[in-house]
N, C-alpha and C positions, 0 to 999 in steps of 0.2 A: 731494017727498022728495029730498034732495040722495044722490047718487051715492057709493057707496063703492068704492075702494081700498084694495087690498094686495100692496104690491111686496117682493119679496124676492129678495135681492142674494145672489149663491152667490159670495163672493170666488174671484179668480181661476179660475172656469168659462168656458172657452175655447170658440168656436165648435165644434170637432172633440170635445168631451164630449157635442155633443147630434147630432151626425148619425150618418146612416145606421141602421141598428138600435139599439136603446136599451131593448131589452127584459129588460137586468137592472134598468133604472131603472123601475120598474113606474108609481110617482106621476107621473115626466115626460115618461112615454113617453103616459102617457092625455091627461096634460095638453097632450101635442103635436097628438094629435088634432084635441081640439077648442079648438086656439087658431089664434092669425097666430104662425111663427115668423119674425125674423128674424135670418136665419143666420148673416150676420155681421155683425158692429157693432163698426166702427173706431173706437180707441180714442183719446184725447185724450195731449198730450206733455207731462209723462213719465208714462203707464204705470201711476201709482200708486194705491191706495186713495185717497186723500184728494182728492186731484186729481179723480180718476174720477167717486168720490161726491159732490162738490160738482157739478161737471158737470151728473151724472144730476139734480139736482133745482132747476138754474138754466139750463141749455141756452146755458153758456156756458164759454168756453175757461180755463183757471187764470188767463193775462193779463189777465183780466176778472172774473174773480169771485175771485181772490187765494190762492187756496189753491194754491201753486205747485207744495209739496213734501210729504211727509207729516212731516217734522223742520222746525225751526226755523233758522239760523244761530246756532250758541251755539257756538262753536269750541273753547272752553274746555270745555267740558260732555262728559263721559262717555255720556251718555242726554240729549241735549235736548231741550226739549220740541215736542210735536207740534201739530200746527192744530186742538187740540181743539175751541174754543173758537166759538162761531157768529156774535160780533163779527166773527171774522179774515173771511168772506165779504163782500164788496164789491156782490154783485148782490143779487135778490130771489130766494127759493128757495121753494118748490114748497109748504113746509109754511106758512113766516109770509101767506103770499097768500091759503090755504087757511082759516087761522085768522084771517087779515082777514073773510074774506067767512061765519065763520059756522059754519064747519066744526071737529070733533073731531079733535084730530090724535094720534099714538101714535107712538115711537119707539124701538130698541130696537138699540144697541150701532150707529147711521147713524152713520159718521164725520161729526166738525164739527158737533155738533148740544149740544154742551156750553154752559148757561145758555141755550135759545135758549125761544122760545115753543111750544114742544110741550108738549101739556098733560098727556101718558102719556111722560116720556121717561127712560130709562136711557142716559144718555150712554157712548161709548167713550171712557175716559179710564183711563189707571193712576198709580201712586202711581213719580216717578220722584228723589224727592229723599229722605235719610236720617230727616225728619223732620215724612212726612207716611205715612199707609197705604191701602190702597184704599178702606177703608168712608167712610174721610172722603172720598179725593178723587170717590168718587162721590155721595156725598148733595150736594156742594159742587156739582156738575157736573149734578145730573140733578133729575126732579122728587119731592122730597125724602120726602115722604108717601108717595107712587105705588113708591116706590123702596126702602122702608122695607116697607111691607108684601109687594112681590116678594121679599126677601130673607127676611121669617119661613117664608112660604110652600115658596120654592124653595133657600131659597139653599145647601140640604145638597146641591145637585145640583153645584155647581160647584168647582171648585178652583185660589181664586186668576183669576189669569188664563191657564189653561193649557187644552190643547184635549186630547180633544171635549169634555170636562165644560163648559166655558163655553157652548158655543154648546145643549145640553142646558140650559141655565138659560137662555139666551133666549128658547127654542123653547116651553116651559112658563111663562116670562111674558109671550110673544106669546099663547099660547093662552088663557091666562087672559081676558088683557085684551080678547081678541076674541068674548069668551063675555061679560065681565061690564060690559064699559064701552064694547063697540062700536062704534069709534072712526069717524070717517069716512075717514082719510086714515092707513095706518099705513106704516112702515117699519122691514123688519128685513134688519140686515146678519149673516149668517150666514162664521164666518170660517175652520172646520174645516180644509176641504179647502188652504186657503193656505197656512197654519201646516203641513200634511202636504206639500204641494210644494215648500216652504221646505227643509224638514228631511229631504225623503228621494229628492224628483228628480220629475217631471213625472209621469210614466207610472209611480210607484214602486205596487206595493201598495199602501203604506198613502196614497197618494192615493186610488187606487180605491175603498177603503172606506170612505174620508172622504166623497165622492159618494155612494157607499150611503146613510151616513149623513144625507146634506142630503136624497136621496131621501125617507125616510121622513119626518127633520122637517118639510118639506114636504108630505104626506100630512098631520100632525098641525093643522098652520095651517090647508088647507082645509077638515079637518075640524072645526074652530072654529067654523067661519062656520055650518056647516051647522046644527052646534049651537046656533049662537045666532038663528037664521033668517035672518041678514044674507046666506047665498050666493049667491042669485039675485039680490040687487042689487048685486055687486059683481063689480069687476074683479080679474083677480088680474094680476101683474106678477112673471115669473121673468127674472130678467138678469146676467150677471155685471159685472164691470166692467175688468177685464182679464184675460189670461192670463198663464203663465207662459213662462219657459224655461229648459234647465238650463244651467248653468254649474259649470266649473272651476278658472277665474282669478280672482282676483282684483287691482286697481288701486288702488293709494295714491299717487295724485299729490300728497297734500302731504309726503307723504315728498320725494318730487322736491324740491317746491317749498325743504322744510327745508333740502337739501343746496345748493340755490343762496341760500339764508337770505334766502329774501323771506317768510319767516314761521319763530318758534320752536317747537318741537315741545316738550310737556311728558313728563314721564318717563313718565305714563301714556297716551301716544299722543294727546293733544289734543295744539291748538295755542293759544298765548295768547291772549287779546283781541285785541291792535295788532297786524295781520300786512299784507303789503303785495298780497301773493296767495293766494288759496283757494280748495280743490275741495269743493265741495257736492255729496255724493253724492246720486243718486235710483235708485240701485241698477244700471238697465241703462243709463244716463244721466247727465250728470255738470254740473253749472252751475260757470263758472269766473269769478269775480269777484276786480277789482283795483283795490284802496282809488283813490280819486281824488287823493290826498295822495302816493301813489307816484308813486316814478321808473322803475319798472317798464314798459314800452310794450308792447300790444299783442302785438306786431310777436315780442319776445322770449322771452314767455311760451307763443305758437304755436310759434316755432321748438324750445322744447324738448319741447311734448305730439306734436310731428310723429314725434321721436324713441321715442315710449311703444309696447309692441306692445299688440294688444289696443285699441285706438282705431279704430273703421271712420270716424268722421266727425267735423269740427270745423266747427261752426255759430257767426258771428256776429252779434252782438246782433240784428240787424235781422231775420235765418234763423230764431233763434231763436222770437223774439215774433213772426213770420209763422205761427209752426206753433202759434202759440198759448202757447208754455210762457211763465217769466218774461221781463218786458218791459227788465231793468236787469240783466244778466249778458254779461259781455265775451264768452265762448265758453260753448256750450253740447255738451259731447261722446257721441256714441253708441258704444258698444261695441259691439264684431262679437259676434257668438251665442258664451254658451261664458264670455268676461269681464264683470266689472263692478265699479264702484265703492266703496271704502269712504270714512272718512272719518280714519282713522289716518293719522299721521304719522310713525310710526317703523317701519320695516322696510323689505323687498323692495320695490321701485314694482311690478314684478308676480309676484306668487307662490301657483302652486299651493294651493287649499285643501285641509289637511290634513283627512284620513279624520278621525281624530279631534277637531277642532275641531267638528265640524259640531254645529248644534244651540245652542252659543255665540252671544255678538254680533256681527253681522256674518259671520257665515260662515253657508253655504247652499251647499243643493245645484240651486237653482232661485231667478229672481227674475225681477219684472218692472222696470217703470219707460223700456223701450225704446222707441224710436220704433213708434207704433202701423202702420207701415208693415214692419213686421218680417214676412217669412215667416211665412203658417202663425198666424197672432198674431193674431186676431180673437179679442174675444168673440160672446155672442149674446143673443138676448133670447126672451122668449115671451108673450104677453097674451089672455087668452080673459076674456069678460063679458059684458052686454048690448050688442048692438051693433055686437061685433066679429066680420070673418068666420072662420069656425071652419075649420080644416086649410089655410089658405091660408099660402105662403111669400113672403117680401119677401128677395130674394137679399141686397140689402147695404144698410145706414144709418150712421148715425154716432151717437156716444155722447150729442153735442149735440143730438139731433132725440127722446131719451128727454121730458126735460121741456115741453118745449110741446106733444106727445103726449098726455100725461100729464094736462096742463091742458085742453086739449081735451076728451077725456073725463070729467073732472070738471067742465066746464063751467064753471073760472073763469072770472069775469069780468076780473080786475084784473095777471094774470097777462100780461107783458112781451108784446108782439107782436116787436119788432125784436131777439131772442135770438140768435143767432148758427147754432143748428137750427131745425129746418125741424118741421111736423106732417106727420109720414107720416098721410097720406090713404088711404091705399092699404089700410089694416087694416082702415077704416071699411065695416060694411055699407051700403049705398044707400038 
């Protein structure tokens, strides 16, 4: 009888949302019980969703499994687009190994899982150009039948792509599929509580409630299994994949950039195609690339980000790709706590976010994407199942050590030995 799995990702759930008492959270406070938690689990550079979640199910760094950013470089673009897509992954991940060797696999809003081999999958993808909408670009992106029928069933639960109603329609097509098609191997990314720290600050109420709310959805999924007899053979898997923090500032270094005109700013705050230097936000973190065709040196482009407030740290290329992020960026910049990155080109280089903006693009009251080394910045994980020892704590791992974990326990066979994480051993009964 092959092993099942079910991981589910509370975005941006920070180590410090599961310690010490946790007895409003009633589902993860039992589930702490009788699981392994590990308390903190450092995070992969930058910080983001997409990064984070390719990580979690290839146990290897963005430099190596390609998903660098959660955006693309489209400088010109308003909204570019994102690493939806399960080509853009470079390594071997967690599901296609799975479904090599035989396994049912389920997915359900997993960042980068868009066209990929999962046989139950609702890809996260939105409609970001004038001339396409969401129903298309998800039947295009996910599996098209599977995805067809969750939309008659649930799809009055959601609205659009806004939160909590969304993550309320994956939690009801999670449940479904875990009752009716019993997958071997599922993942659900649940993105409530993000979207709430985004829009209203770390510690804000309507975070708090948003955790309530994963609480219960979380309640609903293991109650699935129950229902379908699959819970005694399955592991379950609660993890975030980064945390947050708040911020004030915000940074437009290609406004800098514009005013020393190594690149044109568009009326709408892009910048052209042909530019000769550019910042790549990743929100608490910043990738600084300079065309090779420039006359621009190194040497010049430091001397003026030295100048910027709001910059705790300037990494180059070599710094950079030692910490894993991308392998081909001239500077990679960390923001002190408080600042962070846009990708606009016209305005203040650093300016206060307006009260009133918030909830718009690019403004926030909360972001991650910082060096996993940040204060206080840990996520965490939790896993209870056959096998695993129950109330036992693992003080610290790393994001990379999730997937050959993972594999372990499922007892792949074909699944990478030389991954960049390690198998925590240590959760294993004897």
């Amino acid at each position: 009888m092959k092993k099942k799995m079910v991981v589910i990702s509370i975005d941006a759930m920070g180590a410090s949302d599961l310690a010490g008492e946790i007895n409003n959270l009633p589902t993860l406070a039992a589930f702490r019980k009788e699981a392994t938690q590990v308390q903190k689990v450092r995070g992969i550079y930058p910080t983001l969703t997409y990064p984070s979640h390719t990580t979690i199910v290839t146990g290897e760094y963005p430099k190596k499994h390609g998903i660098i950013n959660n955006t693309k470089i489209q400088s010109h673009r308003k909204s570019p687009d994102w690493y939806w897509f399960a080509k853009d992954v470079k390594a071997p991940t967690l599901y296609d190994v799975a479904k090599k060797e035989g396994f049912t696999t389920a997915a359900f809003l997993w960042p980068v899982t868009a066209k990929s081999s999962i046989d139950y999958n609702i890809a996260e993808i939105f409609p970001n150009r004038i001339w396409t909408n969401q129903v298309l670009r998800s039947l295009s992106a996910s599996s098209p039948l599977f995805l067809i029928e969750m939309n008659q069933k649930y799809g009055h639960l959601r609205n659009g792509i806004k939160q909590p109603q969304l993550d309320d329609f994956v939690t009801a097509c999670a449940v479904d599929t875990l009752k009716s098609k019993q997958p071997d191997l599922t993942l659900i990314h649940l993105v409530d509580m993000d979207s709430m720290r985004h829009r209203y600050g770390v510690r804000s109420d309507e975070a708090k409630q948003a955790l309530l709310r994963q609480d219960r959805r979380v309640a609903e999924i293991i109650e699935a299994t129950k229902e379908a007899g699959t819970y005694d053979e399955t592991t379950f898997v609660i993890l975030g994949d980064h945390y947050q923090i708040d911020v004030n500032n915000m940074i437009r270094l290609n406004a800098l950039f514009a005013k020393n005109r190594w690149l044109k700013a568009k009326s709408d705050a892009t910048v052209e195609k042909k530019w000769q230097v550019y910042a790549k936000s990743c929100d608490g973190s910043c990738y600084i690339y300079i065309d090779q065709a420039s006359s621009v040196t190194p040497a010049e482009v430091k001397a003026q980000l030295k100048q910027v407030a709001g910059i705790e740290k300037i990494y180059t290329t070599e710094e950079a790709a030692a910490q894993g992020a991308a392998p081909n960026v001239t500077f990679m910049l960390e923001a002190k706590s408080g600042y962070y990155f846009i990708d606009e080109a016209i305005g203040a280089v650093v300016e206060a976010v307006p009260d009133d903006s918030l909830g718009t693009s690019e403004r926030y009251k909360a972001v991650h994407g910082f060096s996993p080394d940040k204060p206080d910045y840990a996520t965490t994980m939790m896993i209870k199942g056959p096998g695993i020892k129950q109330g036992q704590i693992i003080e610290a791992a790393n994001l990379i050590d999730e997937a050959p974990t993972f594999a372990k326990i499922l007892d792949l066979k074909t699944f990478p030995q030389a991954v960049a994480g390690k198998v925590l051993t240590e959760l294993f009964e004897s």
